[in-house]
Biopython code that builds the backbone (N, CA, C, O; Angstrom):
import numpy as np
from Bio.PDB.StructureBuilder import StructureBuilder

atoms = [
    (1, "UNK", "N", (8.566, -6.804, -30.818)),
    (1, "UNK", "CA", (8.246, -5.674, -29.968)),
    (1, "UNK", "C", (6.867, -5.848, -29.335)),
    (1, "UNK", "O", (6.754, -5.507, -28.158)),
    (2, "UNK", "N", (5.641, -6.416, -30.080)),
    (2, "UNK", "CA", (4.732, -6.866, -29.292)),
    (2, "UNK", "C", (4.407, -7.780, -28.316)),
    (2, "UNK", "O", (3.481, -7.808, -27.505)),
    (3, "UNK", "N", (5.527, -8.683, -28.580)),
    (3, "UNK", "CA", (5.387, -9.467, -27.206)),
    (3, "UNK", "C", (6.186, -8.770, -25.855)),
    (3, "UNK", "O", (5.920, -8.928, -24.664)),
    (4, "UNK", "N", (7.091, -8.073, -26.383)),
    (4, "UNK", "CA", (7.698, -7.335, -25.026)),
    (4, "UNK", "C", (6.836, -6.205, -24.517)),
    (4, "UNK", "O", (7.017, -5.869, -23.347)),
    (5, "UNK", "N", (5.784, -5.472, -25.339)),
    (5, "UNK", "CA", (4.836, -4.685, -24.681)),
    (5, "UNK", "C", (3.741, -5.467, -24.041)),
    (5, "UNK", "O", (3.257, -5.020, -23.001)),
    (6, "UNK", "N", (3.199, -6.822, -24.650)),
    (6, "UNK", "CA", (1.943, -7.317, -24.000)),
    (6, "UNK", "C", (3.103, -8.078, -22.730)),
    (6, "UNK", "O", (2.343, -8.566, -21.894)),
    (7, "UNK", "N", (4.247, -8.291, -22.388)),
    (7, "UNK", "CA", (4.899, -8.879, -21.133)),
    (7, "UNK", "C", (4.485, -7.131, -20.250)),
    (7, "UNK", "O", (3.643, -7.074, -19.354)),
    (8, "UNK", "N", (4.910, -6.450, -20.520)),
    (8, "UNK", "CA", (5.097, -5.035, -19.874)),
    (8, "UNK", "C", (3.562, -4.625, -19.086)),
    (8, "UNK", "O", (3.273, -4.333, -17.926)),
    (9, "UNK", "N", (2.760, -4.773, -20.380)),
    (9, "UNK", "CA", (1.165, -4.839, -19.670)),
    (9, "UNK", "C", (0.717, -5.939, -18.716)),
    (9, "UNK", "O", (-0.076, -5.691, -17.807)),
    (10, "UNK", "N", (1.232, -7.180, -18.925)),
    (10, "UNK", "CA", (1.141, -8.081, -17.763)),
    (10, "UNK", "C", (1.848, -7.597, -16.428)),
    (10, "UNK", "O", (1.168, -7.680, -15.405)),
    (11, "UNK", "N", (3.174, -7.087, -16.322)),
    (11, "UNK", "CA", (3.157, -6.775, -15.246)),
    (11, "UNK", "C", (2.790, -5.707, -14.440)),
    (11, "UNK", "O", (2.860, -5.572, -13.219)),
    (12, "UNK", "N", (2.201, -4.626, -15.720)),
    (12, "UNK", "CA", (1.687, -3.352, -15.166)),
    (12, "UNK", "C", (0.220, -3.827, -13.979)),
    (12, "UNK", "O", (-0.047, -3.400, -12.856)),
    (13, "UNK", "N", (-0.365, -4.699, -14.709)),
    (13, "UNK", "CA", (-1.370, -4.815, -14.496)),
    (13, "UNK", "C", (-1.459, -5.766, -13.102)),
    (13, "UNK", "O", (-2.413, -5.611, -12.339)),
    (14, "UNK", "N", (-0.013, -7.129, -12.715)),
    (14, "UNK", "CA", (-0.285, -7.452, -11.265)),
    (14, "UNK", "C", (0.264, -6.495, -10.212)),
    (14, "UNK", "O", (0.187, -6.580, -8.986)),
    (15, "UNK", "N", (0.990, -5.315, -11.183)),
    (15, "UNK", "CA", (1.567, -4.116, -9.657)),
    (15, "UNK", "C", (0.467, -3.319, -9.505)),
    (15, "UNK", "O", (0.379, -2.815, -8.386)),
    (16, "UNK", "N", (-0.703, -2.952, -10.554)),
    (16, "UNK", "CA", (-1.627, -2.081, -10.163)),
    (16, "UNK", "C", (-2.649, -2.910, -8.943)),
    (16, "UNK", "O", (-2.995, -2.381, -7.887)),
    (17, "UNK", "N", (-3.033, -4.368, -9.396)),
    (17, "UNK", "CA", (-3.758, -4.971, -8.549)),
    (17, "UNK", "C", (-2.882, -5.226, -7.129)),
    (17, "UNK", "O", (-3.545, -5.566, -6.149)),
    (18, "UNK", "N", (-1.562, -5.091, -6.989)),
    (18, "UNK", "CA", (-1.289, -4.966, -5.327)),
    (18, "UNK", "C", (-1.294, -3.792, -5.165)),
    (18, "UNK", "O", (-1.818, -3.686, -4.056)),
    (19, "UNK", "N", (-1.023, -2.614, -5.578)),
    (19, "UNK", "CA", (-1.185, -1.082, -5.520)),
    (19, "UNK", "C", (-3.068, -1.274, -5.160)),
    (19, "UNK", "O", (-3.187, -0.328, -4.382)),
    (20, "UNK", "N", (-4.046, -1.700, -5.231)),
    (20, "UNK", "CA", (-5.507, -1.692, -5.318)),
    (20, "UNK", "C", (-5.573, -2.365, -3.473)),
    (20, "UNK", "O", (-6.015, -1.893, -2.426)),
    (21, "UNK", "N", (-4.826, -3.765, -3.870)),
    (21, "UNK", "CA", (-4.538, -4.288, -2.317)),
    (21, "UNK", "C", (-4.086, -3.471, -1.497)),
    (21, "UNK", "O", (-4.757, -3.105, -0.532)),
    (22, "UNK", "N", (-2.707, -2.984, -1.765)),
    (22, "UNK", "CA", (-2.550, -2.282, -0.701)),
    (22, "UNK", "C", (-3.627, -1.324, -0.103)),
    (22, "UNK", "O", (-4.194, -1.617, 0.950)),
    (23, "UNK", "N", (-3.884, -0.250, -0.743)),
    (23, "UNK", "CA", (-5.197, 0.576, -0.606)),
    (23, "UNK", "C", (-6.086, 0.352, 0.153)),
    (23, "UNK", "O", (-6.623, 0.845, 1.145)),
    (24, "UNK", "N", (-6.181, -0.830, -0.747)),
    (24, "UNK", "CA", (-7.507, -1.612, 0.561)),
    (24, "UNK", "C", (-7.317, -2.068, 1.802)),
    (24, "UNK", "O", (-8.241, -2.032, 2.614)),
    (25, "UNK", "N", (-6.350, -2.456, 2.055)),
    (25, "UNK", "CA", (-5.392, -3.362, 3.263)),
    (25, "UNK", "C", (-5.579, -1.660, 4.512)),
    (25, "UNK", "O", (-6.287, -1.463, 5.499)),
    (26, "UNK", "N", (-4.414, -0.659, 3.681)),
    (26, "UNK", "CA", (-4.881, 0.704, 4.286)),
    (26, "UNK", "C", (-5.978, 1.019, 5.048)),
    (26, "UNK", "O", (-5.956, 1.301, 6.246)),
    (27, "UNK", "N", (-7.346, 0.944, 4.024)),
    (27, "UNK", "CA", (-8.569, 1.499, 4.184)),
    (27, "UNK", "C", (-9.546, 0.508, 5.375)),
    (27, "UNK", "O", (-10.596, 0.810, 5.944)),
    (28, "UNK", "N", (-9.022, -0.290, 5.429)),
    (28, "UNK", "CA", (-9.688, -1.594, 5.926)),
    (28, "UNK", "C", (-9.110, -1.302, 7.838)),
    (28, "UNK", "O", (-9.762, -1.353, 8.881)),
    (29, "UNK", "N", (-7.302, -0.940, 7.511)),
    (29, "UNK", "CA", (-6.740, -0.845, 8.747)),
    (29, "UNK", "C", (-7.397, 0.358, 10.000)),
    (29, "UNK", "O", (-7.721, 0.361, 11.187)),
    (30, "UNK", "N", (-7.315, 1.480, 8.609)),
    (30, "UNK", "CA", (-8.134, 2.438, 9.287)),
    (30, "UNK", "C", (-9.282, 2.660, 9.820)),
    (30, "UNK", "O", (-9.543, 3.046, 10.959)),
    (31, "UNK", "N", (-9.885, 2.432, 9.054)),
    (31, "UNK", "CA", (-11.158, 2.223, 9.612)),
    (31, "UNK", "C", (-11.481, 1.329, 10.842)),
    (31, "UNK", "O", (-11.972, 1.579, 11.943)),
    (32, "UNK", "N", (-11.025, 0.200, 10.251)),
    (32, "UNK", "CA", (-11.003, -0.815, 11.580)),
    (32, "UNK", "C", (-10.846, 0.029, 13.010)),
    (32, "UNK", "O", (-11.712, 0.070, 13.883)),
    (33, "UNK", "N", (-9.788, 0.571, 13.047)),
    (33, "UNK", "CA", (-9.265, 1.372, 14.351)),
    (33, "UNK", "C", (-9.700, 2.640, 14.624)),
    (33, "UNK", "O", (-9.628, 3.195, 15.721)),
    (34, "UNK", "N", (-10.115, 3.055, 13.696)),
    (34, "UNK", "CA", (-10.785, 4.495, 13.933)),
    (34, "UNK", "C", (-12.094, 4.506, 13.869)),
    (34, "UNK", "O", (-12.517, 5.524, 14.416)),
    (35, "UNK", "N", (-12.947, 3.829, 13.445)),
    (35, "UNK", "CA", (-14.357, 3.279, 14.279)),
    (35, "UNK", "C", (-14.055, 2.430, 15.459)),
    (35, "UNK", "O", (-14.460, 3.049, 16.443)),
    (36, "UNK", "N", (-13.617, 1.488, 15.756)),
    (36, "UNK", "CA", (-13.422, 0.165, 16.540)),
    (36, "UNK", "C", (-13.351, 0.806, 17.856)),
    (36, "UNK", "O", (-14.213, 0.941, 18.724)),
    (37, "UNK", "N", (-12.060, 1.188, 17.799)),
    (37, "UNK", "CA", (-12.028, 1.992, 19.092)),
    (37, "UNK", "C", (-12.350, 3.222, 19.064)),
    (37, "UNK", "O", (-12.980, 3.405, 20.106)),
    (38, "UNK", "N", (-12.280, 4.403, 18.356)),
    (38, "UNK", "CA", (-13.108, 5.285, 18.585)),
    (38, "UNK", "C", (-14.558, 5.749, 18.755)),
    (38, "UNK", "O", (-14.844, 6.890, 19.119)),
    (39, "UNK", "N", (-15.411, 4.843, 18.483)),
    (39, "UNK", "CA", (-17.003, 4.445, 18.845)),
    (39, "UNK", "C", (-17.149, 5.210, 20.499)),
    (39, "UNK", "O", (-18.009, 6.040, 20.794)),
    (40, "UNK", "N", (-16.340, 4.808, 21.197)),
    (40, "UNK", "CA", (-16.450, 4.780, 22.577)),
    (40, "UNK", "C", (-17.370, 6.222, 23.079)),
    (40, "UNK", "O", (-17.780, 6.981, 22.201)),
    (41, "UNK", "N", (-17.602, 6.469, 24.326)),
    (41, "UNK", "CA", (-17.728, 7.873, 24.768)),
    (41, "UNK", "C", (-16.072, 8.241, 24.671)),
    (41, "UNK", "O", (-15.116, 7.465, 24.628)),
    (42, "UNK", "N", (-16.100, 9.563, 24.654)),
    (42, "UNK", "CA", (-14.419, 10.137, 24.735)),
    (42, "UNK", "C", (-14.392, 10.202, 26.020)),
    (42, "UNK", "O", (-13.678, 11.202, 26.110)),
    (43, "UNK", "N", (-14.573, 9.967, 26.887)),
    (43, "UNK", "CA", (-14.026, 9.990, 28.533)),
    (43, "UNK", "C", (-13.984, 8.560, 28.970)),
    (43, "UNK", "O", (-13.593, 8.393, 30.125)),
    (44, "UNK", "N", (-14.280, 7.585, 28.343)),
    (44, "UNK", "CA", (-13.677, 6.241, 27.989)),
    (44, "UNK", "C", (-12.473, 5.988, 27.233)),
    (44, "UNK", "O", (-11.772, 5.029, 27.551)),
    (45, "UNK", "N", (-12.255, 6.495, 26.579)),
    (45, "UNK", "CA", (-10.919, 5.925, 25.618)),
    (45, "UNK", "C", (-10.012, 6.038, 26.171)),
    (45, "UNK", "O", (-9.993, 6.817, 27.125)),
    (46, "UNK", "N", (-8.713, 5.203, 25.755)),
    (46, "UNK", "CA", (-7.426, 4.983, 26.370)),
    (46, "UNK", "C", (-6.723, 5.433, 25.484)),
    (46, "UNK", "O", (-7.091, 5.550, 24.315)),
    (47, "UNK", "N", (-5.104, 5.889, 26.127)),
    (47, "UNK", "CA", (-4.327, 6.791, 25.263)),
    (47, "UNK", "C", (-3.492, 6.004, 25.276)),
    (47, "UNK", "O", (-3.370, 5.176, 26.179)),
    (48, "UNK", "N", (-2.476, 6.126, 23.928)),
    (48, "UNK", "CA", (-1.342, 5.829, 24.190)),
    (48, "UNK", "C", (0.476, 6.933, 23.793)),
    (48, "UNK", "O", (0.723, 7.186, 22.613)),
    (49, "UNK", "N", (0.975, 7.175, 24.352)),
    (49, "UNK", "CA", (1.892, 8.323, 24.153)),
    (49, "UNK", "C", (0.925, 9.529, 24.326)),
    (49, "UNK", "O", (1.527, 10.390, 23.685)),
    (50, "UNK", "N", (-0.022, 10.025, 24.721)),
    (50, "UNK", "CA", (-0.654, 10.957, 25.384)),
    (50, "UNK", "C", (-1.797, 10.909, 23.771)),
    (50, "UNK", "O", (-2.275, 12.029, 23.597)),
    (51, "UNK", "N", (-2.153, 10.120, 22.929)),
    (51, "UNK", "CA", (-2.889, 10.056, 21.714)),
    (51, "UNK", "C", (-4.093, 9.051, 22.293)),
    (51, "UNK", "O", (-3.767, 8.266, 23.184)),
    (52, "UNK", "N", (-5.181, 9.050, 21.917)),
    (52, "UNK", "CA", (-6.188, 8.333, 21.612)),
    (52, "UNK", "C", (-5.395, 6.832, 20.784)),
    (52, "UNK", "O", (-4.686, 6.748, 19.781)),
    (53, "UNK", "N", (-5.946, 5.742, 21.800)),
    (53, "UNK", "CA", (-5.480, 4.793, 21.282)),
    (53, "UNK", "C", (-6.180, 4.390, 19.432)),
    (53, "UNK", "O", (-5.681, 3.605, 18.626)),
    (54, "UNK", "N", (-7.204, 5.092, 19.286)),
    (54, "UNK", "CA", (-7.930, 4.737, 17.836)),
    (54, "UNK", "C", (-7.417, 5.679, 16.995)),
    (54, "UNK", "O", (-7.452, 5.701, 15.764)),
    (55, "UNK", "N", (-6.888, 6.536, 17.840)),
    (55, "UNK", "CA", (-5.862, 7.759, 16.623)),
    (55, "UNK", "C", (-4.237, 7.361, 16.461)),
    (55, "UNK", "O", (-3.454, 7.463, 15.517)),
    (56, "UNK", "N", (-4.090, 6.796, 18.000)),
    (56, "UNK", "CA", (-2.817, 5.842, 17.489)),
    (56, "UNK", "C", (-2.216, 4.760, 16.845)),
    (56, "UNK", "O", (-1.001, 4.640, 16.684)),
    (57, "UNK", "N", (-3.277, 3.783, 16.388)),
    (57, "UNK", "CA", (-3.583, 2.419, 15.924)),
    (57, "UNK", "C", (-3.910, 2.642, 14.917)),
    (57, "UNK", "O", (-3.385, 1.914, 14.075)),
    (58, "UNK", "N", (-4.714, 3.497, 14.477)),
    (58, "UNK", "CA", (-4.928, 3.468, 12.950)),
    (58, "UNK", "C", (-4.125, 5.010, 12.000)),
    (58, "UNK", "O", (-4.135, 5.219, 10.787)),
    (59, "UNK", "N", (-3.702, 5.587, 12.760)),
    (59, "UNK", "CA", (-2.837, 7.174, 12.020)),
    (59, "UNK", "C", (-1.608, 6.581, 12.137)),
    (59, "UNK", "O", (-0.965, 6.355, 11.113)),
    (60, "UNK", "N", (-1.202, 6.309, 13.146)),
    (60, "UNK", "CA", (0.646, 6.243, 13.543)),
    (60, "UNK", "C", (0.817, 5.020, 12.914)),
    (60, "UNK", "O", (1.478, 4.888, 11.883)),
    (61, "UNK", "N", (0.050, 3.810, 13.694)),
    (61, "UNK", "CA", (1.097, 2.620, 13.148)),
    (61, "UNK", "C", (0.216, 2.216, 11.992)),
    (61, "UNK", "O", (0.802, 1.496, 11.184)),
    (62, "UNK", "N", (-0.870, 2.456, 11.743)),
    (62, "UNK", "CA", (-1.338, 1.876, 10.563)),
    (62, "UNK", "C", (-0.315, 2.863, 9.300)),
    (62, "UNK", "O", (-0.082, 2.296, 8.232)),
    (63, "UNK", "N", (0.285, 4.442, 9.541)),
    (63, "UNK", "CA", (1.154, 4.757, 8.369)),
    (63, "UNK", "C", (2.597, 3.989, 8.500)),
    (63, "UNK", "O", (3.391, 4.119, 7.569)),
    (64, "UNK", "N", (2.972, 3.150, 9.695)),
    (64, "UNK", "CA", (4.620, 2.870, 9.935)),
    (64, "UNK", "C", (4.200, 1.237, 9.071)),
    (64, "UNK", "O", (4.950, 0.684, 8.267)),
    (65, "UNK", "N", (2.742, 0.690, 9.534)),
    (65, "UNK", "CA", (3.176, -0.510, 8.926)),
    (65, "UNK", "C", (2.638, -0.729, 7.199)),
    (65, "UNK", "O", (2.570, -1.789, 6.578)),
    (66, "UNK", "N", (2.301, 0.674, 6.718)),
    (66, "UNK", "CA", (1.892, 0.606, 5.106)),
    (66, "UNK", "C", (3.340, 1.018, 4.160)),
    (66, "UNK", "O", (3.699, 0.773, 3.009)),
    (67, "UNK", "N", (4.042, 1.911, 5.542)),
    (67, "UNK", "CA", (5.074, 2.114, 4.655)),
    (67, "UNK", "C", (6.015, 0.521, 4.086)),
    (67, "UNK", "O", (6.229, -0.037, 3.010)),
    (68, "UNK", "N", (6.341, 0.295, 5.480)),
    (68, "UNK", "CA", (7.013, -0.987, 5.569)),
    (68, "UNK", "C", (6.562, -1.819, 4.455)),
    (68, "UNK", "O", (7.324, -2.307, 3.620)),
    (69, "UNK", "N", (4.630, -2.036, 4.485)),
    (69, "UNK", "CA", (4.712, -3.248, 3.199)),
    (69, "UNK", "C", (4.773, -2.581, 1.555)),
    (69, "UNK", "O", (4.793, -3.144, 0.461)),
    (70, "UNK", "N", (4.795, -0.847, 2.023)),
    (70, "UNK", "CA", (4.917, -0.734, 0.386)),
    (70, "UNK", "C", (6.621, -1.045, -0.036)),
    (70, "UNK", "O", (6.985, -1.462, -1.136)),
    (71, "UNK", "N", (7.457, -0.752, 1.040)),
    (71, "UNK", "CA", (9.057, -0.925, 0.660)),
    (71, "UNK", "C", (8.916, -2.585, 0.313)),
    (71, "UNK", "O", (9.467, -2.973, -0.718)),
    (72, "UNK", "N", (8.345, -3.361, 0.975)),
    (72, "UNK", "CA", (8.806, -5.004, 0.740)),
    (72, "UNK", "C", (7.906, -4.904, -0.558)),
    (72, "UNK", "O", (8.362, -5.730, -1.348)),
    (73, "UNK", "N", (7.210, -4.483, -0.920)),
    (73, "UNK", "CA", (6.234, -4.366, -2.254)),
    (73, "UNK", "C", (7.408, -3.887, -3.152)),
    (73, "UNK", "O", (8.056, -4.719, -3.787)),
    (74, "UNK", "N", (7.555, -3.205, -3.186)),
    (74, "UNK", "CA", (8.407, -2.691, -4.693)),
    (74, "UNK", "C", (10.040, -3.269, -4.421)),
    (74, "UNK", "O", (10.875, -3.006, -5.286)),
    (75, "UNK", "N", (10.395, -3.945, -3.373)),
    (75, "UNK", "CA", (11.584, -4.582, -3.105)),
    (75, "UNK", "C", (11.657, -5.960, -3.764)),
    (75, "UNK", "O", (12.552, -6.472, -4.437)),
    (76, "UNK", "N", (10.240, -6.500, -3.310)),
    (76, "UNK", "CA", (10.346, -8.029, -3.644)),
    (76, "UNK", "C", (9.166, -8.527, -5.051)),
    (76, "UNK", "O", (9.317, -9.560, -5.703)),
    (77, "UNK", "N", (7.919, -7.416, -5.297)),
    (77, "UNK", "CA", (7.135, -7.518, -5.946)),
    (77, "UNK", "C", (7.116, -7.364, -7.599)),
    (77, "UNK", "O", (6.923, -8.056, -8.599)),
    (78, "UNK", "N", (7.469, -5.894, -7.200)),
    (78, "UNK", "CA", (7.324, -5.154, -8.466)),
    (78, "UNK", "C", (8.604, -5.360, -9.470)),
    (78, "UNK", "O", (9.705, -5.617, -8.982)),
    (79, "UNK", "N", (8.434, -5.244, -10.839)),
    (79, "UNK", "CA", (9.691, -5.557, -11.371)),
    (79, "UNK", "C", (9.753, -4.017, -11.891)),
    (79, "UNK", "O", (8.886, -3.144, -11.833)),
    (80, "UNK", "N", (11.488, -3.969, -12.585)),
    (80, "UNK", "CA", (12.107, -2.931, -13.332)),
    (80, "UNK", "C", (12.180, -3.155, -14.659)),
    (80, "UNK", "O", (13.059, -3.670, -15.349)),
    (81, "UNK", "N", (11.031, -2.650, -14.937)),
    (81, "UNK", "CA", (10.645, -2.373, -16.665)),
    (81, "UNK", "C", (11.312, -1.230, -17.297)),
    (81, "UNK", "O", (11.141, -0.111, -16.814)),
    (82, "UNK", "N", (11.976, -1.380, -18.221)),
    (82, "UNK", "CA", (12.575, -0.287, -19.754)),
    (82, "UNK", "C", (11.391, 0.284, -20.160)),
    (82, "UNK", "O", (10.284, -0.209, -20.378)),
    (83, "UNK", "N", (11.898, 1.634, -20.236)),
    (83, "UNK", "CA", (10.698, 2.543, -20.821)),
    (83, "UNK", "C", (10.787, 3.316, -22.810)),
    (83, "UNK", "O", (10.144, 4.006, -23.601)),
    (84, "UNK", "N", (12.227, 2.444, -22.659)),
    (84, "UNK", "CA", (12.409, 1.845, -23.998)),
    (84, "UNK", "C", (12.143, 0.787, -24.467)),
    (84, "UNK", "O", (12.555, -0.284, -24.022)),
    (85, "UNK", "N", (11.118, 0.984, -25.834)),
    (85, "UNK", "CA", (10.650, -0.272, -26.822)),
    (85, "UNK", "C", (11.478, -0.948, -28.030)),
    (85, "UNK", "O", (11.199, -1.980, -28.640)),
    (86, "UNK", "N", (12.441, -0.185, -28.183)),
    (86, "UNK", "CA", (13.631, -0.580, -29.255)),
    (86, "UNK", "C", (13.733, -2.010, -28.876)),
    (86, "UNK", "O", (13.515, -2.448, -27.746)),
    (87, "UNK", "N", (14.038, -2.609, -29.777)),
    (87, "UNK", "CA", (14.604, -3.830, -29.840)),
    (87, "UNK", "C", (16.352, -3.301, -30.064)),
    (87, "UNK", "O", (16.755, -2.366, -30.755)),
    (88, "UNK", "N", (17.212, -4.333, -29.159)),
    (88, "UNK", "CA", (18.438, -4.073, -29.695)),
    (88, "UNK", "C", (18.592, -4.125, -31.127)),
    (88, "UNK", "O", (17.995, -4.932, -31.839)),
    (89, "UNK", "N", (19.225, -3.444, -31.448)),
    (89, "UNK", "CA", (19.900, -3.370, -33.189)),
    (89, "UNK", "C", (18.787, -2.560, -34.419)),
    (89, "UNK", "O", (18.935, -2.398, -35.631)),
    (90, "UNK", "N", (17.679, -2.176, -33.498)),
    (90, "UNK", "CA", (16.299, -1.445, -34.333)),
    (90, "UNK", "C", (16.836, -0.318, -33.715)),
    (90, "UNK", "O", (17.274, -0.186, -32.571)),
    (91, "UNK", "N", (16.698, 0.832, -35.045)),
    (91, "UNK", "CA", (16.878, 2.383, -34.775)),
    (91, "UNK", "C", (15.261, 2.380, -35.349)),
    (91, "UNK", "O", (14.633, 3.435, -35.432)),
]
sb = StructureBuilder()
sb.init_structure("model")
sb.init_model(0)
sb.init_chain("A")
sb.init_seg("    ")
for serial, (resi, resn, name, xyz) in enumerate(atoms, 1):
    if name == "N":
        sb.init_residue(resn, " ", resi, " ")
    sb.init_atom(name, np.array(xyz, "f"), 0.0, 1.0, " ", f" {name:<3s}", serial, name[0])
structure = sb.get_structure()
């Protein structure tokens, strides 16, 4: 049973560090675009769909493309751990 909990903590621990990535990947996107281009005077900025392109680049698609890598994240990343510790045939 202890080696199947210290396997369980190994993988807790590389989904928390892409859960940390992702975050950061997020925080990094946003910002990027919501300083980057929003710096400007506001009678400079360009729109897009009638939005501020730095409100569109980092709100709209920076949430369409975090969703996307959290689905390929828990699709291809993360594994499906038992939240049962029994060993078969142990009551």
């Amino acid at each position: 049973m202890k080696k199947k909990l210290e396997k369980s903590f190994k993988i807790a621990h590389k989904e928390a560090k892409i859960g940390v990535a992702l975050v950061l990947f997020n925080f990094i996107w946003w910002f990027g675009f919501a300083y980057g281009l929003g710096s400007k005077d506001p009678s400079q900025y360009t729109y897009v769909f009638g939005l501020p392109a730095w409100f569109f680049y980092s709100c709209v698609v920076g949430f369409i493309v975090m969703v996307i890598l959290v689905i390929l994240c828990v699709k291809f990343l993360f594994t499906d751990i038992p939240f049962d510790l029994e060993e078969e045939g142990e009551e």
